[in-house]
MIFIMI-480292 format. One line per field, with one value per atom (N, C-alpha, C, O): residue number from 1; x, y, z. Coordinates in steps of 0.001 Angstrom, whole numbers, plus 500000, padded with zeros to 6 digits. Atoms other than C-alpha are relative to their C-alpha. Example, Ala and Ser with C-alpha at 12.3 -4.5 7.8 and 13.67 -1.06 7.14 Angstrom:
% MIFIMI-480292
n	[1,1,1,1,2,2,2,2]
east	[500890,512300,500900,501936,499180,513670,499230,499739]
north	[498810,495500,501200,501181,498810,498940,501090,502198]
up	[500000,507800,500000,500665,499940,507140,500730,500899]
This chain:
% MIFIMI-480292
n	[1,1,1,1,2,2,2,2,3,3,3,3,4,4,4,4,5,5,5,5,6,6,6,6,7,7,7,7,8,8,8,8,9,9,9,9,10,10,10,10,11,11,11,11,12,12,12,12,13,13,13,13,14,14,14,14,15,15,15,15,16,16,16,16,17,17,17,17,18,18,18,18,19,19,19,19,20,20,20,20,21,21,21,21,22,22,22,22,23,23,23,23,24,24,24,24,25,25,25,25,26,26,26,26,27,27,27,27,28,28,28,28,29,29,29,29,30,30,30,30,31,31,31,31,32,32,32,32,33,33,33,33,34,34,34,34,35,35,35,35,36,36,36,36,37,37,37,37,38,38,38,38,39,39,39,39,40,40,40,40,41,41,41,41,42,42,42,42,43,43,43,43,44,44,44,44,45,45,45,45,46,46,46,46,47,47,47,47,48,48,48,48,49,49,49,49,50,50,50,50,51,51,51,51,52,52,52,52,53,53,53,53,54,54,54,54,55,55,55,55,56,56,56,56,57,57,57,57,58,58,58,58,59,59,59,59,60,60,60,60,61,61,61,61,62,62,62,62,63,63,63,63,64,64,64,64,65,65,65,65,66,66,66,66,67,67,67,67,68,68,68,68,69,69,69,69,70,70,70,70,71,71,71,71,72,72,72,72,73,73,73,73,74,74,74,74,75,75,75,75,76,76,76,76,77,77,77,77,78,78,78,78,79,79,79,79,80,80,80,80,81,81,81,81,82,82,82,82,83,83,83,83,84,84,84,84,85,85,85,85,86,86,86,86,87,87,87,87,88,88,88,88,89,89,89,89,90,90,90,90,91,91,91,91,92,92,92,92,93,93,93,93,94,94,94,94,95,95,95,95,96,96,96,96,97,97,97,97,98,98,98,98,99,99,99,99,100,100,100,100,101,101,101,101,102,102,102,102,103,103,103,103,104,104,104,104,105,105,105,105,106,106,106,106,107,107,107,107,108,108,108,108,109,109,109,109,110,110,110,110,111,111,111,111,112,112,112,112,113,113,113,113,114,114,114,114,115,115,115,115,116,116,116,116,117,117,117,117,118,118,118,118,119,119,119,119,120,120,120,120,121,121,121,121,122,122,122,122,123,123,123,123,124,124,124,124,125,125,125,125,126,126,126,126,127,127,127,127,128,128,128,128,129,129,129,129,130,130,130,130,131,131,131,131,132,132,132,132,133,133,133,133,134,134,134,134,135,135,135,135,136,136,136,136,137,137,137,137,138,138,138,138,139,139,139,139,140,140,140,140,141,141,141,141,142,142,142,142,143,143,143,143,144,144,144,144,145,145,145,145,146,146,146,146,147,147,147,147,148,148,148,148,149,149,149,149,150,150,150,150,151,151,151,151,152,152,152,152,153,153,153,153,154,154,154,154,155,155,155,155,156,156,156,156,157,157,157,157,158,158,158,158,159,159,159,159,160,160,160,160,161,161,161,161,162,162,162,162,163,163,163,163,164,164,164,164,165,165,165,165,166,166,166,166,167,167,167,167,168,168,168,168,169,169,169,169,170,170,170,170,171,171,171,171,172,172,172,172,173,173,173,173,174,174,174,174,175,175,175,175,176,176,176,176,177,177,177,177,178,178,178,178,179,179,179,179,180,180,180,180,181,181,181,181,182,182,182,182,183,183,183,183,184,184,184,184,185,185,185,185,186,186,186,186,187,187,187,187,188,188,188,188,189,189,189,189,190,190,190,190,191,191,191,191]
east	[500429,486145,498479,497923,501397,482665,499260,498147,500172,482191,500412,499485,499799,483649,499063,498819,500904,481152,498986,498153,500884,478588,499819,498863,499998,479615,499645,498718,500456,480063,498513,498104,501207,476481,499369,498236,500546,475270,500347,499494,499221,477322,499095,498519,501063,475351,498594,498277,501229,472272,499541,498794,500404,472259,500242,499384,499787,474059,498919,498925,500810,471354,498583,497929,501105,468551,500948,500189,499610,470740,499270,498266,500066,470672,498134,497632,501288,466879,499377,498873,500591,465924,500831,500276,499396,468347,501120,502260,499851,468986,501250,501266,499269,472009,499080,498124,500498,471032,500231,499334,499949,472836,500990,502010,499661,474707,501639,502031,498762,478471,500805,500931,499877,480099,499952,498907,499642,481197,499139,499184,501582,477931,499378,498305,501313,475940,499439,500413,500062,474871,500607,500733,499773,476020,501565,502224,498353,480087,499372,500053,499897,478619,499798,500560,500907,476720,501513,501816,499134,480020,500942,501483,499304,482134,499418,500113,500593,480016,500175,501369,499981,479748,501800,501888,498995,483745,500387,501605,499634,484155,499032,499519,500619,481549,501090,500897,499283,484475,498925,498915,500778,481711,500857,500894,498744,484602,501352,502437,498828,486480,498746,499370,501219,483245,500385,500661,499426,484117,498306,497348,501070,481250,499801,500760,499858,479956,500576,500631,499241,481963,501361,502058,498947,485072,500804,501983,499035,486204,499162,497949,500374,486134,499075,499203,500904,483384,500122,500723,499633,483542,499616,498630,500815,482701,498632,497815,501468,479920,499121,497970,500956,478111,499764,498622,500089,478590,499130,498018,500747,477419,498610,497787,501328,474123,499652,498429,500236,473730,498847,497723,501347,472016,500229,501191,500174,470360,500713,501137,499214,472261,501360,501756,498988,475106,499971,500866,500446,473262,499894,499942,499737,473245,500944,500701,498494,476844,500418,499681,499132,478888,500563,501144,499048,480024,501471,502040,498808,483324,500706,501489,499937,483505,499680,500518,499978,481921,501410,501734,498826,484898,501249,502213,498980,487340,499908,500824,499938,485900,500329,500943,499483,486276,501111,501461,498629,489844,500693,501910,499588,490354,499540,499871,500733,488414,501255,502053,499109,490482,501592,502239,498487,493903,500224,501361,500005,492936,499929,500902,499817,492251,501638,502435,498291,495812,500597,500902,499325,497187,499919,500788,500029,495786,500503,501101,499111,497024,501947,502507,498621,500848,499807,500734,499474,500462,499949,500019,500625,499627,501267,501793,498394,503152,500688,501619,499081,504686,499832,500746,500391,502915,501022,501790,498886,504693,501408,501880,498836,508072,500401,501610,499893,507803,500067,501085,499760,507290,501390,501878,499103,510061,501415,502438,498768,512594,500032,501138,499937,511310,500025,501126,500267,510485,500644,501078,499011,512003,499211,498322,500476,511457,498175,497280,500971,508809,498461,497464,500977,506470,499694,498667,500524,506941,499348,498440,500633,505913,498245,497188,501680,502720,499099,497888,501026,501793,499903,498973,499816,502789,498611,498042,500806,500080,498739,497777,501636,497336,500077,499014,500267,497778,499016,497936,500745,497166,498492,497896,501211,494138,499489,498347,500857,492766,499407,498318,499973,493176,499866,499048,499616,494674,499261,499107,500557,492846,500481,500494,499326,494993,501467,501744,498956,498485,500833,501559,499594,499766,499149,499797,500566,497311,501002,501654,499481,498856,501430,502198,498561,502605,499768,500417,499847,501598,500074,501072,500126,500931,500729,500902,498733,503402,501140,501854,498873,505918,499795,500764,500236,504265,500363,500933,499798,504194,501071,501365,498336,507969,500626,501347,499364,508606,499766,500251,500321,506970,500601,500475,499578,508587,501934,502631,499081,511942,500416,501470,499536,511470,500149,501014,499645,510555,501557,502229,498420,513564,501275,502146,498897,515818,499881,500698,500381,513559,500830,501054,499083,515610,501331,501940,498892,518646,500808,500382,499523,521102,500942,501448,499296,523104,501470,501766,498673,526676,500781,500882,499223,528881,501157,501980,498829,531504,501166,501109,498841,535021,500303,500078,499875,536147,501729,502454,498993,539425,501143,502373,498531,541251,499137,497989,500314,540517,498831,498286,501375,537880,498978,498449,501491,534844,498344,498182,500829,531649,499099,498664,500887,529746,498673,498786,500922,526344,499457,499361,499886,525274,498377,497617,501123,521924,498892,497666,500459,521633,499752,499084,500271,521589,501316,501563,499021,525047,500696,500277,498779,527963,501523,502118,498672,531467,500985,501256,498955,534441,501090,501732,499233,536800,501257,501416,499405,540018,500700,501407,499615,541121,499562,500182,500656,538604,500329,500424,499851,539246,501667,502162,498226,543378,499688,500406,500489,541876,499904,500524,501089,539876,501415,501746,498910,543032,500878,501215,499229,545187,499212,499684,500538,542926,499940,499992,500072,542734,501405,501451,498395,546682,500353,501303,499363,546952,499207,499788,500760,544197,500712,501008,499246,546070,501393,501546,498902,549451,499785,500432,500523,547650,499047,498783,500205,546262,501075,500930,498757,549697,501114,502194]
north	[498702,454761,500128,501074,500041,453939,499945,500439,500079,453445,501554,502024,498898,456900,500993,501984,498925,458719,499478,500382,500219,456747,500730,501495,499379,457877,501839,502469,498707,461449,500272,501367,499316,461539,499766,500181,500207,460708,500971,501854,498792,463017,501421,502225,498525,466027,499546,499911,500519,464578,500651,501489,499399,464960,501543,502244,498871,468215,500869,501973,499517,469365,500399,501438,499769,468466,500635,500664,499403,469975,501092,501492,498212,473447,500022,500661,499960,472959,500577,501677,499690,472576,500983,501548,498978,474998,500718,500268,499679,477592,501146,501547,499025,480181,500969,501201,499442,482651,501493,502316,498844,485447,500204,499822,499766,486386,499982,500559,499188,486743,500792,500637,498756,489762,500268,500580,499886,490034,499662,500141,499994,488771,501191,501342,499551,490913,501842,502351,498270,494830,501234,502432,499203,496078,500152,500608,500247,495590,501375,502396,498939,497922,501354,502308,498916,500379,500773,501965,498734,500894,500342,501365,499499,501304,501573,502575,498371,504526,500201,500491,499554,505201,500727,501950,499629,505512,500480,500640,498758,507506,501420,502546,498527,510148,500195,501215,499308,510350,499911,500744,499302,509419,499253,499619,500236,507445,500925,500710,498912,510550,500918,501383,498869,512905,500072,499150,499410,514991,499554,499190,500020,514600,501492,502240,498523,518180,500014,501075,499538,517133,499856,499356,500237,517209,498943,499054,501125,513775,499314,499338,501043,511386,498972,498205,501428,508935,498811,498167,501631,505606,498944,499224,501035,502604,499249,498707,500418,501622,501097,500660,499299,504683,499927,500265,500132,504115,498838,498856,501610,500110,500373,499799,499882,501859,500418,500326,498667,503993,499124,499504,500723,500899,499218,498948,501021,498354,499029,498157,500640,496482,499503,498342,500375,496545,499204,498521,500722,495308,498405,497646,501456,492055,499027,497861,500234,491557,499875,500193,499588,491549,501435,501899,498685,494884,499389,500056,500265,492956,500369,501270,500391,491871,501245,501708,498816,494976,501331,502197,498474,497493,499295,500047,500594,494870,500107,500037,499943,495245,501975,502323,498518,499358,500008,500831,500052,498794,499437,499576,500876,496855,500648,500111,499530,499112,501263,501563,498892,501788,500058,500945,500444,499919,499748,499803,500658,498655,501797,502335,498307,502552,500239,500336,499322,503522,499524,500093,500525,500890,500129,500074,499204,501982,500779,500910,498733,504859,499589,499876,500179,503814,499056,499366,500461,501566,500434,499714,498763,504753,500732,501119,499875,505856,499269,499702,500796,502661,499736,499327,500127,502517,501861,501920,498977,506676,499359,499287,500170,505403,498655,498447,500308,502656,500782,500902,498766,504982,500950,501263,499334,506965,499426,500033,501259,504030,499693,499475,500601,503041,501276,501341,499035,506000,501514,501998,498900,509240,500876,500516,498866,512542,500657,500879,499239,514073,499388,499983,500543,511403,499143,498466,500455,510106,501245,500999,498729,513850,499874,500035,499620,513824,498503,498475,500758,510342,500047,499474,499741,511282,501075,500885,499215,514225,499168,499127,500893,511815,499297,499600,500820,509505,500446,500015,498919,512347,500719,501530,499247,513564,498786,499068,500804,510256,499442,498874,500190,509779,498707,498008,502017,506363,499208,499259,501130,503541,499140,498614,500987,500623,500308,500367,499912,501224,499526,500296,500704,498750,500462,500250,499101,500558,501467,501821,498522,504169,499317,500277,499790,502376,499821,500579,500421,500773,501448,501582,498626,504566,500658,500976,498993,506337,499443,500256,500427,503698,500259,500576,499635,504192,501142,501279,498623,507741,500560,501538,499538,507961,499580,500150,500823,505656,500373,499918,499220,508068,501107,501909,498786,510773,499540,500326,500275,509193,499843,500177,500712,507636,501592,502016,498901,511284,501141,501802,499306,512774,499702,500506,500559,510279,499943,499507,500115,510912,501666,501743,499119,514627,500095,499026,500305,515342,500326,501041,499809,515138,501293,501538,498534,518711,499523,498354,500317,518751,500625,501835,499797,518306,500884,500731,499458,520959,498998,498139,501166,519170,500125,501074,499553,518284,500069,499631,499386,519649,499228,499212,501212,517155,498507,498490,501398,513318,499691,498654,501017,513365,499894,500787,500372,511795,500447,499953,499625,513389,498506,497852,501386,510232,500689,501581,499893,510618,498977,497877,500893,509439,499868,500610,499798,508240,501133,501172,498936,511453,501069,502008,498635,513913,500410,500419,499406,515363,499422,498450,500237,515143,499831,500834,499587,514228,499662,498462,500695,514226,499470,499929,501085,511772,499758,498583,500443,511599,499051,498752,501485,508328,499344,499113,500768,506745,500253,499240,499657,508330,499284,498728,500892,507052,498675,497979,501935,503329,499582,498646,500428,503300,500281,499310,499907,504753,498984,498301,501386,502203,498747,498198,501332,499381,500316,499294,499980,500499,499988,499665,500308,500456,498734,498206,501584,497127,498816,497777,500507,495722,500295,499501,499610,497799,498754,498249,500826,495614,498746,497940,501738,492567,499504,498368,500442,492453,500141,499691,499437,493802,498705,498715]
up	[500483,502028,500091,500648,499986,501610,501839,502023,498593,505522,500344,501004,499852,505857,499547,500236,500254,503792,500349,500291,499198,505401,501014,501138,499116,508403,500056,500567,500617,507036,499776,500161,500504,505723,501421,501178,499360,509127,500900,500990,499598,511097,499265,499997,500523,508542,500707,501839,499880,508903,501901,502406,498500,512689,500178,500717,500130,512211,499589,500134,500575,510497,500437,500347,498780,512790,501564,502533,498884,515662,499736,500325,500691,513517,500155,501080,500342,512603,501626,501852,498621,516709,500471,501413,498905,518062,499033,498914,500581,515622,500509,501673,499095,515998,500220,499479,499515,518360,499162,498979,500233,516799,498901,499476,500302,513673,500075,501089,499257,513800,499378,498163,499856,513966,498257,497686,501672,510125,498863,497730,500831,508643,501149,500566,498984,511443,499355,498800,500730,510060,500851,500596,498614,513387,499692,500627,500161,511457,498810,498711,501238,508441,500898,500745,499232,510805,500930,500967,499659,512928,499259,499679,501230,509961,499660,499830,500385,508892,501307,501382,498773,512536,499827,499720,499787,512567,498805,498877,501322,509133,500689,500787,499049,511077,501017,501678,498780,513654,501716,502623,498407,516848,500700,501875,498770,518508,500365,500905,499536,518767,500696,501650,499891,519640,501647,502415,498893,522629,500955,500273,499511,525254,500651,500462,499295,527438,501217,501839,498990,530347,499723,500606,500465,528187,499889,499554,500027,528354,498735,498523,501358,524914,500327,501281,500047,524389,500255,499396,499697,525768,499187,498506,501214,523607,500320,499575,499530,525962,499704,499710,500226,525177,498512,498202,501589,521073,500208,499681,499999,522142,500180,499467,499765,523770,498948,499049,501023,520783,499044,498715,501115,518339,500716,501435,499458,519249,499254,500013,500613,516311,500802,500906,499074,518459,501321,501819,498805,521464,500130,501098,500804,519336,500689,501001,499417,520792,501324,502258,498348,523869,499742,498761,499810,525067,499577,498713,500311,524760,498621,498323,501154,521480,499293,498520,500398,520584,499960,499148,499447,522103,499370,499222,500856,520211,498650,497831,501230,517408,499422,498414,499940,517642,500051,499205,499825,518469,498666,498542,500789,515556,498411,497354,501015,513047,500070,499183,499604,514216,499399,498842,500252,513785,498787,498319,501766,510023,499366,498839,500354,509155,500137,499204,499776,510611,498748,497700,500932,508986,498140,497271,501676,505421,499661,498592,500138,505942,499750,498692,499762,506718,498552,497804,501374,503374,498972,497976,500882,501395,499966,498923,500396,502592,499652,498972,501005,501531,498580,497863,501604,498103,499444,498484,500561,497964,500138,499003,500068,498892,499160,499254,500832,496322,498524,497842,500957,493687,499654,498568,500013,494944,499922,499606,500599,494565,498633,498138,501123,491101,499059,498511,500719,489184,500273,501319,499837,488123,501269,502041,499305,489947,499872,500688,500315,488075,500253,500661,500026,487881,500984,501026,498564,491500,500586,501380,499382,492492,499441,500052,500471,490350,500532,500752,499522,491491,501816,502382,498666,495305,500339,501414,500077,494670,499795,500563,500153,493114,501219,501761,499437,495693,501331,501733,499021,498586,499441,500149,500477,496727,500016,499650,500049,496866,498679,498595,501525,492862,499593,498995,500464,492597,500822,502042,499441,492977,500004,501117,499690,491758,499498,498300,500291,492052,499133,498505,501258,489744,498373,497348,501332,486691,500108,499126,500629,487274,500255,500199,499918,487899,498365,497644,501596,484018,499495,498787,500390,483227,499166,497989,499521,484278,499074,498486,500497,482662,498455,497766,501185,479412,499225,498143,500351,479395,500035,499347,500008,480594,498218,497399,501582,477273,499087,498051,501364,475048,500269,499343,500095,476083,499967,499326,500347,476173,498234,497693,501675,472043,499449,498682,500337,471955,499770,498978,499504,473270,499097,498763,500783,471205,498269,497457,501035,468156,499096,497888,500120,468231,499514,499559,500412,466903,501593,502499,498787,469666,500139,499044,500070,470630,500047,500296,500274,470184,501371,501575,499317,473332,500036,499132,500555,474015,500456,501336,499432,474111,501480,502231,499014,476885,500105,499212,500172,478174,501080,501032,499110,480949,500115,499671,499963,481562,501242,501621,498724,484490,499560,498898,499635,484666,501276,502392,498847,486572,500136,499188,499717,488248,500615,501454,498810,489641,500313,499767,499295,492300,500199,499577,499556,494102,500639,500734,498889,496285,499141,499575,500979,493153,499612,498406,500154,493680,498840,498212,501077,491209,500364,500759,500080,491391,499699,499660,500986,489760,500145,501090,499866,489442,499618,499949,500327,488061,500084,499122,499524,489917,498454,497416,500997,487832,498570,497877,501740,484165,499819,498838,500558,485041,500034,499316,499335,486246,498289,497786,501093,482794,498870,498190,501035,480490,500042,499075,499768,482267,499165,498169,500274,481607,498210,497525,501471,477903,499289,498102,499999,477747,500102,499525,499663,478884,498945,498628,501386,476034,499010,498116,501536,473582,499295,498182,499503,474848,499672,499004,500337,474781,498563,498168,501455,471542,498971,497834,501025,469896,500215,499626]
């Protein structure tokens, strides 16, 4: 072990005077200012900017644009546009999967109003307004049950209305004979 961090400290050591005489030349990309610069660059929309002979901007003419960028390879540069581009989309498309979570877990009312904040650019951390929302359903439920409850009119034959996932309703009498049966045959078997 001790021969190992020997070695190790010698290994830095040279490392160190490498760096000292022959320093990096250039930044890379993600430390460099030329990653912040085209970030604002591509919230201004200039990789969409029409030019006056009607054809879209090329990425070599954005690369001439700062010298910050000149830093780089044209390459690396036009990859990294491609790639700024694709992380945007993709925010977007997880902005519809954060709505269609919502719309699996939560009722109607309060997937609509957070479907609205979300499009307005409201919510910031989804998991704070789901705590919310669940709160605020739970006070209005103790509410609801804190009422006296209304009095059902009778009902007048044996079906059952089921609902379903889709909204609709429907009724059943299979099911209300299944359920009388099975309460016939308990009756039987406890007697």
């Amino acid at each position: 072990m001790s021969k190992d961090v020997m070695f190790f400290g010698l290994d830095m050591a040279l490392l160190q005077e490498q760096r000292k005489k022959d320093p990096p030349k250039r930044l890379p990309w993600h430390r460099s200012p030329a990653k912040a610069l085209l970030e604002t660059d591509i919230d201004n929309d200039v990789h969409l900017q029409i030019l006056p002979n009607g054809k879209k901007i090329k990425p070599e003419a954005i690369y001439k644009s700062r010298s910050e960028y000149q830093e780089h390879e044209l390459k690396v540069f036009r990859n990294h546009i491609y790639q700024e581009v694709k992380r945007r989309e993709k925010l977007k498309s997880n902005v519809r999967f954060a709505k269609k979570k919502l719309r699996v877990v939560r009722p109607v009312i309060a997937t609509n109003q957070a479907i609205d904040l979300i499009e307005r650019g409201e919510i910031v951390d989804m998991e704070e307004e789901r705590k919310r929302l669940t709160k605020k359903l739970e006070s209005e439920r103790l509410d609801n049950q804190a009422e006296p409850p209304e009095t059902a009119p009778p009902e007048t034959d044996n079906s059952t209305t089921i609902s379903t996932t889709s909204g609709t309703s429907k009724t059943s009498t299979m099911l209300a004979k299944k359920r009388e049966a099975a309460s016939k045959k308990k009756k039987k078997a406890t007697l």
